[in-house]
C-alpha positions in Angstrom: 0.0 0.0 0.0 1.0 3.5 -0.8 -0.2 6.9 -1.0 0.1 9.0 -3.9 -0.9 12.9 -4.6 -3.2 13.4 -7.5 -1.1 16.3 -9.7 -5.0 17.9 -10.0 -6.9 18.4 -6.8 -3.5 17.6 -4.1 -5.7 14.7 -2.4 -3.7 11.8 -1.5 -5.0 8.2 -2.3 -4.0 4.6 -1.4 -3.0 2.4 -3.9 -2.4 -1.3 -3.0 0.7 -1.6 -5.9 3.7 -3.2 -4.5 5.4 -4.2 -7.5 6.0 -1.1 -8.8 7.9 2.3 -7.4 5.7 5.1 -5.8 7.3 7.1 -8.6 6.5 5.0 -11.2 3.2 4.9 -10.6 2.7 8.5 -9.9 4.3 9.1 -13.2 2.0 7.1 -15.5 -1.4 7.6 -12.8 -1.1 11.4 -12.2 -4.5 11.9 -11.3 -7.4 10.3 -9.5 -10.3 8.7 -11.2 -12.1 11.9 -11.0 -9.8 14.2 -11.9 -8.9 11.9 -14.7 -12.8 12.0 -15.8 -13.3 15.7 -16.0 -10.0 16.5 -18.0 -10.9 14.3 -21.0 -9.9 16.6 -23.4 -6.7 16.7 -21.6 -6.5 12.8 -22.2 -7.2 13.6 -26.3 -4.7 16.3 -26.3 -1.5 14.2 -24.4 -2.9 11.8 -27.0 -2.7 14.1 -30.5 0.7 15.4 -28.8 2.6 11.9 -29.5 1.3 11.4 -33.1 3.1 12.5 -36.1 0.3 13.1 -39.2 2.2 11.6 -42.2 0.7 11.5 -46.2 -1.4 8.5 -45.2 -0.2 7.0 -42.1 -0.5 8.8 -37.9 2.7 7.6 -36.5 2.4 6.9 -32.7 5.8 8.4 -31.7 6.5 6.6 -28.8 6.2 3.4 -30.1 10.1 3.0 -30.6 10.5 1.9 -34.5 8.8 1.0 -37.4 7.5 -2.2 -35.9 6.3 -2.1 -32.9 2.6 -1.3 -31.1 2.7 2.0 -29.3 1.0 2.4 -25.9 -0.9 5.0 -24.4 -1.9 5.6 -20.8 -5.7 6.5 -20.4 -7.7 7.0 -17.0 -5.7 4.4 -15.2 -5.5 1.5 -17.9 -3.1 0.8 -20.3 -4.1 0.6 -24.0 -2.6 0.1 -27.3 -2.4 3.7 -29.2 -4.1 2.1 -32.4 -7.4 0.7 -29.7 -7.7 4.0 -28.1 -7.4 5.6 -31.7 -10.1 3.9 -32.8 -12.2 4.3 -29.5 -12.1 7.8 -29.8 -13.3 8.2 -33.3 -15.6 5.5 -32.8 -17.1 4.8 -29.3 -15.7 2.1 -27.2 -15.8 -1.7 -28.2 -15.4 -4.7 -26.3 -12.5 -6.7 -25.2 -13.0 -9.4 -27.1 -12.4 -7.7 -30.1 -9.4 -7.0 -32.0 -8.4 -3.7 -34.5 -6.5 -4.5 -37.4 -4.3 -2.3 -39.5 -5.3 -2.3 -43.2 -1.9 -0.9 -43.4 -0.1 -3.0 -41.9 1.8 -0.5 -40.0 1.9 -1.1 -36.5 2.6 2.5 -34.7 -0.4 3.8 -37.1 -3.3 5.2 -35.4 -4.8 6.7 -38.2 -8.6 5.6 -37.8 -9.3 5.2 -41.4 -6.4 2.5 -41.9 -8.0 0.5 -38.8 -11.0 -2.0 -38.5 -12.6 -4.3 -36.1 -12.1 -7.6 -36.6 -12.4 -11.2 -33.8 -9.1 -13.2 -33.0 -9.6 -15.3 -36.1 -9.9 -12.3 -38.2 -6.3 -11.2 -36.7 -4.6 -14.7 -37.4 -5.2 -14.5 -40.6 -4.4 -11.0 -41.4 -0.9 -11.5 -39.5 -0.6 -14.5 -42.0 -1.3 -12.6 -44.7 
C-alpha cells in the first residue's frame, strides 16, 4: 500500500501496488479517477501530442521503431495507441475484439487504416 498525490486536486490516495515504485506509478497515474474523468480533453490532447500526421499513415511516436505497437496511458488503464485511436473516433468496443491495421503499420493510429475484426480475423491478417 502506498499513497500517492493526484497532480489535480492535491488529495492523496491509497494504492495497493507493491510491485511497482511510488514514482513509477505516480508518473503514469497522475490523477485520480475523478480528476482523470473531467479532464478528458486533456487525455485527447497528451494523446494528439505523440502522433506524427504523415501523407497516409499517424505515427504513434513513442512506439520505438517501425514495428512495434505503441502504448498509451488513459484514465488508469493501459491501451494500445491504435485501440484507443479507434475508441475515440468510434465509441468504445469490447475486449474481445481486436483492431487491425489495413496498413499493416503497427505504430499507425490513423482511424481510417483500422478496422474491427475477432481473433480469427487477426490470425489470418498476420498470415497474410
Amino acid at each position: 500500500m502506498m499513497q500517492i498525490q493526484c497532480q489535480n486536486c492535491k488529495k492523496f490516495r491509497v494504492v495497493n501496488k507493491k510491485e511497482c515504485k511510488a514514482e513509477t506509478y505516480q508518473k503514469h497515474y497522475p490523477m485520480c479517477i475523478k480528476c482523470a474523468h473531467i479532464s478528458k480533453k486533456n487525455v485527447e490532447q497528451r494523446f494528439w501530442e505523440k502522433v506524427k500526421k504523415e501523407k497516409s499513415c499517424w505515427i504513434w511516436k513513442p512506439a520505438g521503431g517501425k514495428n512495434r505497437y505503441g502504448v498509451f496511458f488513459d484514465q488508469g488503464r493501459i491501451i494500445s495507441a491504435h485501440r484507443f485511436s479507434y475508441e475515440l473516433h468510434n465509441g468504445r468496443i469490447t475486449t474481445d475484439l481486436f483492431v487491425l491495421h489495413t496498413c499493416d503499420n503497427p505504430p499507425c493510429v490513423n482511424p481510417d487504416h483500422l478496422w474491427l475484426g475477432t481473433a480469427s480475423d487477426n490470425t489470418q491478417d498476420s498470415v497474410k
